[in-house]
N, C-alpha and C positions, 0 to 999 in steps of 0.2 A: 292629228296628234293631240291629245289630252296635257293642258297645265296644269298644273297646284293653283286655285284660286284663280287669282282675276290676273295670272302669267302671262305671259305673251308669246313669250317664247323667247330665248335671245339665241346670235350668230355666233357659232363657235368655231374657228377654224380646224379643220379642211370640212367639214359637216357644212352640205350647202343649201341646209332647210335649219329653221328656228327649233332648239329644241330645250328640254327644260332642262333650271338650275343642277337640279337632281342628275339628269343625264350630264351635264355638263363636271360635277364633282365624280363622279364616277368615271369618266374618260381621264379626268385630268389625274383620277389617285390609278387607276392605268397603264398612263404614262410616266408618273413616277418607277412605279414599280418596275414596267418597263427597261427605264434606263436602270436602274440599281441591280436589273439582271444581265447589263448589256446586250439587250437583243434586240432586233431593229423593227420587229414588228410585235402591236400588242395583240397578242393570241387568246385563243376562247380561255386558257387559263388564267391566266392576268385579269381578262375583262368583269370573271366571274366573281375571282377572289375580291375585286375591285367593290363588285356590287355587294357582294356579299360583307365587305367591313363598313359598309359607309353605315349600317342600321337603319336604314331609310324604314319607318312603320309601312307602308303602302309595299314597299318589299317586301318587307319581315310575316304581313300577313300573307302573301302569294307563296311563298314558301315554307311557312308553318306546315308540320308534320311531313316535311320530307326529309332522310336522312342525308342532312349536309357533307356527314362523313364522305358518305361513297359517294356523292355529285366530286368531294374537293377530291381524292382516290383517283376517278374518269379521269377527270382534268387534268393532274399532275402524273399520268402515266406515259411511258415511256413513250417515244412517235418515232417512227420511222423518219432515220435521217442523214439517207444517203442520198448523197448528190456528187454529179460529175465533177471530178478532176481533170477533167480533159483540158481546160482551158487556165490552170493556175500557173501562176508564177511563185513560187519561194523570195521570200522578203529576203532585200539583202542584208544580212549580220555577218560580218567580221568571225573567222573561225574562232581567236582570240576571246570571243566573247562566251564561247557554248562548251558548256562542261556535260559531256554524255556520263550519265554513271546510274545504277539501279540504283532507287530509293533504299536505302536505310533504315531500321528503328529510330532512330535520332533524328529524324524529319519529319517523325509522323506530327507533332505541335505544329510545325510549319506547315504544312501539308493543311492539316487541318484548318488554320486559321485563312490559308487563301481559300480553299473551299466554301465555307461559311461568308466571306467577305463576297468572294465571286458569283454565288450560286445562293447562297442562303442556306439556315441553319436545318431545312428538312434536307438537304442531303446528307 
């Protein structure tokens, strides 16, 4: 593995080899994002977008003239994400608590603001 200069590498948890500062801010802006999207694992899309804001030059030249659009496109497109129900339990909430009723015009602000809070504003 290649340092920046006279680097050594340092121990990054769960990573159980020395690796550089660079890869190290790139996992950690990652796992911000990560959590901010509440999802439990950081996926090729997170990891990328990750690398791709940090502007690292050593980066910036390895991807010079490729179109970032369509890599960021791939990335954030829709994935298969079906998984078994066989084994769920329903959380227990109080009937009292759950109002069923179809969305409104008058909710769409609401609506909207959890969306952008919970997922981010390209949805």
């Amino acid at each position: 593995m290649n340092f920046d200069f006279d680097e050594q590498g340092i121990l990054f948890h769960p990573i159980s080899m020395n690796i550089s500062l660079t890869t190290k801010q790139v996992l950690e802006n990652a796992y911000r994002r990560m959590k901010r999207f509440n999802q439990v694992y950081i996926n090729e899309g997170i990891l990328i977008k990750a690398l791709l804001d940090l502007k690292d030059p050593a980066t910036n030249s390895i991807i010079e003239g490729l179109d970032v659009s369509k890599i960021l496109d791939i990335i954030s497109s829709q994935r298969d994400m079906i998984d078994s129900l066989k084994n769920y339990t329903f959380p227990e909430i109080a009937p009292s608590e759950v109002i069923y009723r179809k969305a409104e015009q008058d909710d769409a602000a609401a609506l909207e603001l959890f969306v952008k809070k919970e997922f981010g504003n390209r949805w």
